[in-house]
C-alpha positions in Angstrom: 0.0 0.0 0.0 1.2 3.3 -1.0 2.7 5.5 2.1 3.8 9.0 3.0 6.2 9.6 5.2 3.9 10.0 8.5 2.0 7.1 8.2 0.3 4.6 5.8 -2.8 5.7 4.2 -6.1 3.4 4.7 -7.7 1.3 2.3 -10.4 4.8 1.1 -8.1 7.1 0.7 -5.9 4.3 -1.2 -8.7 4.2 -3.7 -9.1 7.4 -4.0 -5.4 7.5 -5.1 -6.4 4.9 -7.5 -9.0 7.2 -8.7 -6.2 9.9 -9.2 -4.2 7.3 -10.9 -6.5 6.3 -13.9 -7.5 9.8 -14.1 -3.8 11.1 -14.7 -2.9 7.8 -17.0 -6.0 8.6 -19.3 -4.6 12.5 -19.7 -1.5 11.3 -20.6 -2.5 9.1 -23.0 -4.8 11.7 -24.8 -1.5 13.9 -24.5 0.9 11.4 -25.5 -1.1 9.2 -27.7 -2.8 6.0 -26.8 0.2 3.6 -26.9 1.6 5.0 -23.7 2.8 2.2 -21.2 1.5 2.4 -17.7 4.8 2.6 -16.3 5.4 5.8 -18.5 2.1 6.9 -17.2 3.4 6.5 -13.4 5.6 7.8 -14.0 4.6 11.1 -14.7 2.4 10.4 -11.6 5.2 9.9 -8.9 6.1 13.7 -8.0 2.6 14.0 -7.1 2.4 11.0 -5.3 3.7 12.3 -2.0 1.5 15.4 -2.0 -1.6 13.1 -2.6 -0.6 10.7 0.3 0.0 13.4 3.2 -2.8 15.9 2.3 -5.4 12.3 2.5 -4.0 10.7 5.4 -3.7 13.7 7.6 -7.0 14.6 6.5 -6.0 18.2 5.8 -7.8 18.8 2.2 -11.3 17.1 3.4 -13.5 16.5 6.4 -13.0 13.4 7.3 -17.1 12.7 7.2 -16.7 13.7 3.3 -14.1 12.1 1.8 -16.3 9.5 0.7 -18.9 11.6 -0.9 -15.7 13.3 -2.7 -14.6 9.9 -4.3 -18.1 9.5 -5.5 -18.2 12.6 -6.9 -14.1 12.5 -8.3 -15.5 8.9 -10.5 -18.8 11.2 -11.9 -17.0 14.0 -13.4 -14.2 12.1 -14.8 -16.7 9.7 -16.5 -18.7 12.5 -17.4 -19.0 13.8 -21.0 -20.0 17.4 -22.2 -20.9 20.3 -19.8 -20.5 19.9 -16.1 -22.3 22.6 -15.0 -25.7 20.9 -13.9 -23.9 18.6 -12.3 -24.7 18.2 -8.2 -21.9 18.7 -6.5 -21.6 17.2 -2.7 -22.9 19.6 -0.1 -19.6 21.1 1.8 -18.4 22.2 -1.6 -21.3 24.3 -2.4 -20.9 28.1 -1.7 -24.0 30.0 -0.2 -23.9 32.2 -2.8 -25.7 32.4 -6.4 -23.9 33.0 -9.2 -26.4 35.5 -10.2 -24.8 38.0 -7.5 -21.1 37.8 -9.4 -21.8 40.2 -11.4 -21.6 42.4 -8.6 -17.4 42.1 -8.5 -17.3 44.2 -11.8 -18.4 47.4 -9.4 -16.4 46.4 -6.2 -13.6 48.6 -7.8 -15.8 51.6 -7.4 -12.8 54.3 -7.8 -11.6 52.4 -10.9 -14.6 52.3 -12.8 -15.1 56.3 -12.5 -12.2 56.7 -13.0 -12.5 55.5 -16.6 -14.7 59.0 -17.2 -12.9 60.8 -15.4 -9.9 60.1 -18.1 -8.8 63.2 -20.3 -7.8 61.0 -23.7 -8.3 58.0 -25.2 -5.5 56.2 -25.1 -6.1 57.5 -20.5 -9.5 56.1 -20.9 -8.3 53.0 -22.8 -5.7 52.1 -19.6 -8.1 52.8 -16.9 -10.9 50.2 -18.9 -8.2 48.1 -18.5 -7.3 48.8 -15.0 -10.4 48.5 -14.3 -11.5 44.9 -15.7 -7.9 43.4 -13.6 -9.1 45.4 -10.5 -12.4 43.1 -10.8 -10.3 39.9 -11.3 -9.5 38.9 -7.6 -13.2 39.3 -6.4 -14.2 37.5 -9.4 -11.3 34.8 -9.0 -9.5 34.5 -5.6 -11.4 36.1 -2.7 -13.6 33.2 -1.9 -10.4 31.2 -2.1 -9.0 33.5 0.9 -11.7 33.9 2.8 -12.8 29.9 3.1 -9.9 28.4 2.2 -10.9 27.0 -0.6 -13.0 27.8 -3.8 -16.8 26.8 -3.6 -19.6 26.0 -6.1 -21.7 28.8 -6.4 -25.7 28.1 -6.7 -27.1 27.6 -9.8 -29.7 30.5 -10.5 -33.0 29.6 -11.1 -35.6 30.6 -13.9 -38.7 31.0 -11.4 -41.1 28.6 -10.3 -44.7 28.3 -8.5 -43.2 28.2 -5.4 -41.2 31.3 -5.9 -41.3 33.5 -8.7 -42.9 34.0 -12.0 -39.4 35.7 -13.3 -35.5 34.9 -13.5 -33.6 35.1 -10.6 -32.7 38.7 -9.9 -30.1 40.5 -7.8 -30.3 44.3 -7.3 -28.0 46.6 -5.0 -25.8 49.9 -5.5 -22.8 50.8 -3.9 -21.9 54.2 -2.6 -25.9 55.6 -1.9 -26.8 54.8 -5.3 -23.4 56.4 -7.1 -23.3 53.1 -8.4 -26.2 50.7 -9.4 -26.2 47.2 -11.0 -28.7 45.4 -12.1 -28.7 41.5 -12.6 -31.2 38.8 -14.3 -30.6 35.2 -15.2 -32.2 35.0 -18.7 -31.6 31.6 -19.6 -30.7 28.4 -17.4 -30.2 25.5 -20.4 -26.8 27.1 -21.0 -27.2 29.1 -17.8 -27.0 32.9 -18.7 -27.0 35.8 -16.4 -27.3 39.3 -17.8 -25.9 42.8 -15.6 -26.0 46.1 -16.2 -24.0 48.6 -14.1 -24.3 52.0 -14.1 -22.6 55.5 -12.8 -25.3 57.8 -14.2 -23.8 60.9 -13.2 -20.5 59.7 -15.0 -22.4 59.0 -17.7 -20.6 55.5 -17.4 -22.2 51.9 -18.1 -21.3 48.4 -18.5 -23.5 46.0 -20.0 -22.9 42.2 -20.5 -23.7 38.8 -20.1 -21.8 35.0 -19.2 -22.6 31.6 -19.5 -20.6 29.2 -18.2 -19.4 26.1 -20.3 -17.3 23.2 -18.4 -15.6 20.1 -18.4 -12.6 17.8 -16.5 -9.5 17.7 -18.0 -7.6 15.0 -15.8 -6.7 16.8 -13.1 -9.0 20.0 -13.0 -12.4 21.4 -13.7 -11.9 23.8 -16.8 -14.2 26.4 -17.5 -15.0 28.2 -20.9 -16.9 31.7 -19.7 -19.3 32.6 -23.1 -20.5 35.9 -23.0 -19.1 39.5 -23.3 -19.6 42.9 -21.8 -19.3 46.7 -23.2 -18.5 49.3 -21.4 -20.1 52.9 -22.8 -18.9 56.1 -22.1 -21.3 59.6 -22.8 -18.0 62.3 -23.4 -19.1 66.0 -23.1 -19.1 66.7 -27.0 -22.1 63.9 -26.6 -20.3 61.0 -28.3 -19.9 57.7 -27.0 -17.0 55.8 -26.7 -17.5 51.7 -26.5 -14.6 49.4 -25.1 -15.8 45.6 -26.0 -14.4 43.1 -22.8 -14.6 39.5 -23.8 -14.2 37.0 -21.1 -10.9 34.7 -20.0 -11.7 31.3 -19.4 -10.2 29.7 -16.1 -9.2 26.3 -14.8 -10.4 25.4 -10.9 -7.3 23.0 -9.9 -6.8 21.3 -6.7 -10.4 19.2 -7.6 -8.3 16.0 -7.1 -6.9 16.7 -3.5 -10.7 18.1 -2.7 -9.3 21.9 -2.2 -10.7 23.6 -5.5 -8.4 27.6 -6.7 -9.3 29.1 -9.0 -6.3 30.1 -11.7 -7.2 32.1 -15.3 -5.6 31.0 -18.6 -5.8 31.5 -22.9 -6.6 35.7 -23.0 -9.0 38.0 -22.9 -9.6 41.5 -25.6 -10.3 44.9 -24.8 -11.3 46.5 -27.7 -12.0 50.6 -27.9 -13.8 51.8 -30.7 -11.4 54.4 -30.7 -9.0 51.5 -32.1 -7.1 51.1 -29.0 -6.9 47.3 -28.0 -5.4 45.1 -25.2 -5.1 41.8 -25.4 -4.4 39.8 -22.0 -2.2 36.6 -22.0 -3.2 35.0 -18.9 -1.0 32.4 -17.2 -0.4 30.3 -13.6 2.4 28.6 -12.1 3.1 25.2 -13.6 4.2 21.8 -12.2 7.9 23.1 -12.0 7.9 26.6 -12.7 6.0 30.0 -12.8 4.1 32.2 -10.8 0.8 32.1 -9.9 -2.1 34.4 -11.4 0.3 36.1 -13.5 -0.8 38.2 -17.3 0.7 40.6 -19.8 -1.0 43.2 -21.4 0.0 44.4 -24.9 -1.8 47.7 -25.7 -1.6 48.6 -29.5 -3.2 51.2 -31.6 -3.5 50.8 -35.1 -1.4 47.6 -35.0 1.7 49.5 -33.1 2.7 48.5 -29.5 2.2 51.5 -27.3 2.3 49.9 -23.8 3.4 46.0 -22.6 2.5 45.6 -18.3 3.5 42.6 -16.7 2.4 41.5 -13.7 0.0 39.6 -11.0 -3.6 40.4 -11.4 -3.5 39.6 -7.6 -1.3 42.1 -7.0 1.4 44.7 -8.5 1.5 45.2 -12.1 4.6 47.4 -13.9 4.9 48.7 -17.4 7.6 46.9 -19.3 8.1 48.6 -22.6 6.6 51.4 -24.5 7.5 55.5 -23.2 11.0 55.2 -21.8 9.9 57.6 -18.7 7.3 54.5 -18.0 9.5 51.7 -17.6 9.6 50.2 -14.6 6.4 52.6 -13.6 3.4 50.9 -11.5 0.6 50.3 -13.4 -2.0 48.9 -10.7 -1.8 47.4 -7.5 -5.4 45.2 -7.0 -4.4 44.5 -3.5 -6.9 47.6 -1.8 -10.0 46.6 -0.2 -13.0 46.5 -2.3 -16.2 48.1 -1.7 -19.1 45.5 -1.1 -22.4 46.0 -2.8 -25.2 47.4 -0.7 -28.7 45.6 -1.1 -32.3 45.9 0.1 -32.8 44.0 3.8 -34.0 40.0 2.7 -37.4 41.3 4.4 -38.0 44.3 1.6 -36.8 41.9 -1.2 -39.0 40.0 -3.8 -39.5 36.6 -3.6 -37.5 36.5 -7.3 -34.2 38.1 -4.9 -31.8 36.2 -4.9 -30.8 36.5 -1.3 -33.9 36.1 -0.2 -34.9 33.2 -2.9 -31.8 30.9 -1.6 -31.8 32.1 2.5 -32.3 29.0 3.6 -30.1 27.1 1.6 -27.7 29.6 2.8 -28.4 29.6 6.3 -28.3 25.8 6.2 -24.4 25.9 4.3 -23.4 28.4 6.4 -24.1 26.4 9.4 -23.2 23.2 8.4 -26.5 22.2 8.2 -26.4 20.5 5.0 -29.1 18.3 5.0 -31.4 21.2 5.9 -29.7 23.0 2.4 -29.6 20.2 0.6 -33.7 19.8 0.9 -34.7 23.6 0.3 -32.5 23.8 -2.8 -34.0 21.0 -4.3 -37.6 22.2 -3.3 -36.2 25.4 -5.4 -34.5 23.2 -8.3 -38.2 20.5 -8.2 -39.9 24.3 -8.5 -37.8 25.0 -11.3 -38.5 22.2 -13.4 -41.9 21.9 -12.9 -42.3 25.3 -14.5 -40.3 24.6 -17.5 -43.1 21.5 -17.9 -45.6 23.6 -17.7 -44.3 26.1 -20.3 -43.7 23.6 -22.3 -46.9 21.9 -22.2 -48.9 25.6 -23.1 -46.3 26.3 -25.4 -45.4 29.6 -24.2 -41.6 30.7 -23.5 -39.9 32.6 -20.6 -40.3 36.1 -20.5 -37.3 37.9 -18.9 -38.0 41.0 -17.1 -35.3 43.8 -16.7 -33.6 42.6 -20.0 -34.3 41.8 -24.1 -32.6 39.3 -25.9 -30.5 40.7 -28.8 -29.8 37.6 -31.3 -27.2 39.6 -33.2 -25.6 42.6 -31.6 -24.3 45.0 -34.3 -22.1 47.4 -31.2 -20.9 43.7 -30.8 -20.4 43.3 -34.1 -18.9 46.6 -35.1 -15.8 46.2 -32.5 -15.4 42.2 -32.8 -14.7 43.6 -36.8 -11.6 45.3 -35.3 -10.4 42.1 -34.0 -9.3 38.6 -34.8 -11.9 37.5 -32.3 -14.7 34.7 -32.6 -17.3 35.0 -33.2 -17.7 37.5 -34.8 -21.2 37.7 -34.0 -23.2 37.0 -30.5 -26.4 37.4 -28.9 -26.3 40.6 -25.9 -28.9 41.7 -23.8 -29.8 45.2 -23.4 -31.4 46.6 -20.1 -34.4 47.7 -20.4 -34.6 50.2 -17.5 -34.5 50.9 -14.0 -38.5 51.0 -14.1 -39.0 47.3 -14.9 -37.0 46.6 -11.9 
């Protein structure tokens, strides 16, 4: 029986290691092609091996009272095919919150995102948009990390129900008195899309956008494929209006295997200014061997010419690394400052459509520890869910979102994407239809 250097690891946590075994030989065959000996395959297993065996039999990565409900659920996603996102994952990994409040980390950076209108030219603007999106990145990314300890499955939001609502899950708040407002709706569930709109109306500032969520295992972690874009718009003071198209990096959750999920961000991301600025951000994470976590760079061009490159942590410091000589070496952003969080409505003066008050007792119940007492009211909210979608289907009549309209072909989405080497090149939006419907 394998061993680590404490003591030897029982009979569960040696299957679980078996588990880990056949999911790291299959990746290396895909990798390597399919004629790969075992031994090769173990071999590429044994620097690992150590980790696995002292994190399991100390029981540091798992309560102990879960590590069997965490095999179960290691064997369903690395048989599973296609998108992962429906899948149930076992109670102490769910976070009490829904994803339909993330959209809330795009205005926790509340100085950052005035800031943008508050910028004289626009190549000032084009630097603060980006400032801006990195700023949101840890909120988005790492702070559930810090706070728990470890990254947790948000709740999937619903599309209404009898029990609940007639409309998509909402979530409304505003940061600052109202400076700030945002306003969020999940609009689809089958892929699950939720749709925001933030606004600094006396900055004449917006950003409007939307993200679905595509997934899958690759062998050792939980990748995710975020679909979806958002524009931000700003009113100048000769009345024009500049657009800055933000599409979305995709992001791998590691540490699935050892049952302590991070979060790390991957492939790139576009900023694209209709003023022809545009940013493109290589994302990339510490490796096996060598790198550093939540690292980028940032290559701002105009008209095909490199202006700015920044390197840096989007977790921390950030320093410009070629472009004006006076500039090298120059601090671009730190994201380390404390964020402002979102004010909303006590769960007494919500709507039942809320999401804070929708999910409070699955929340309370996670919170707690209570998870049988979560695990029943979100499926009472899931059963609700579905029955409604039978219903619909059986009077032929669609969902009807309510604070936003489907857009099947954007053309401000279309116009900047045109500027880019981006795909697609065209995609659905949704556009707010007002603070009034809310």
């Amino acid at each position: 029986m394998l061993q680590s250097r404490t003591k030897p690891l029982n009979s569960s946590d040696y299957q679980r290691w078996l588990v880990l075994s056949d999911l790291f030989k299959r990746e290396h065959r895909e990798t390597n092609g399919s004629k790969t000996r075992d031994r090769d395959c173990l071999r590429f297993l044994r620097p690992i091996t150590h980790i696995f065996c002292t994190i399991m039999s100390e029981g540091e990565a798992l309560p102990a009272a879960q590590k069997s409900s965490w095999s179960s659920f290691l064997k369903s996603i690395a048989s599973a095919t296609g998108d992962l996102s429906s899948m149930t994952a076992p109670p102490f990994i769910l976070s009490p919150t829904s994803l339909c409040e993330f959209p809330s980390y795009w205005g926790e950076p509340t100085q950052q995102f005035a800031a943008i209108a508050e910028a004289k030219t626009p190549e000032a603007r084009h630097l603060a948009v980006t400032a801006w999106f990195l700023s949101t990145c840890p909120g988005q990314f790492t702070r559930r990390e810090k706070e728990t300890g470890t990254e947790k499955k948000p709740l999937n939001p619903f599309l209404g129900g009898p029990a609940i609502s007639c409309t998509g899950e909402q979530f409304i708040g505003q940061w600052n008195g109202g400076e700030l407002k945002l306003w969020a709706e999940q609009v689809s569930h089958h892929p699950p899309v939720t749709a925001y709109y933030l606004e600094n109306e006396s900055k004449g500032l917006s950003f409007e956008g939307n993200c679905a969520q595509k997934t899958s295992f690759s062998g050792r972690a939980i990748s995710v494929r975020q679909v979806g874009h958002g524009i931000v718009r700003i009113k100048l003071a000769d009345g024009n209006v500049e657009q800055y198209l933000i599409t979305l990096p995709k992001l791998k959750i590691e540490g699935i295997l050892l049952g302590s999920p991070y979060v790390e961000l991957y492939d790139s991301s576009l900023i694209q200014s209709s003023t022809g600025y545009q940013t493109s951000l290589e994302f990339r994470g510490k490796g096996w061997v060598s790198g550093k976590a939540h690292a980028f760079t940032a290559t701002v061009t105009n008209a095909g010419h490199t202006v700015y490159v920044i390197d840096g942590l989007w977790t921390g410091e950030s320093h410009f690394i070629k472009g004006s000589k006076s500039r090298i070496g120059e601090l671009f952003l730190d994201t380390a400052p404390d964020r402002s969080p979102i004010e909303v409505k006590p769960i007494s003066e919500q709507s039942e459509s809320e999401s804070r008050r929708a999910w409070k007792e699955v929340a309370d119940g996670i919170r707690k520890g209570d998870f049988d007492t979560a695990s029943a009211a979100k499926s009472r909210i899931e059963n609700s869910e579905r029955q409604k979608r039978k219903d619909e289907a059986a009077a032929g009549k669609p969902f009807e979102t309510r604070l936003f309209d489907v857009v099947e072909d954007d053309p401000d989405y279309h116009k900047l994407v045109a500027m880019t080497k981006h795909e697609p090149q065209h995609e659905a939006s949704y556009k707010f239809k007002g603070p009034d419907e809310a």
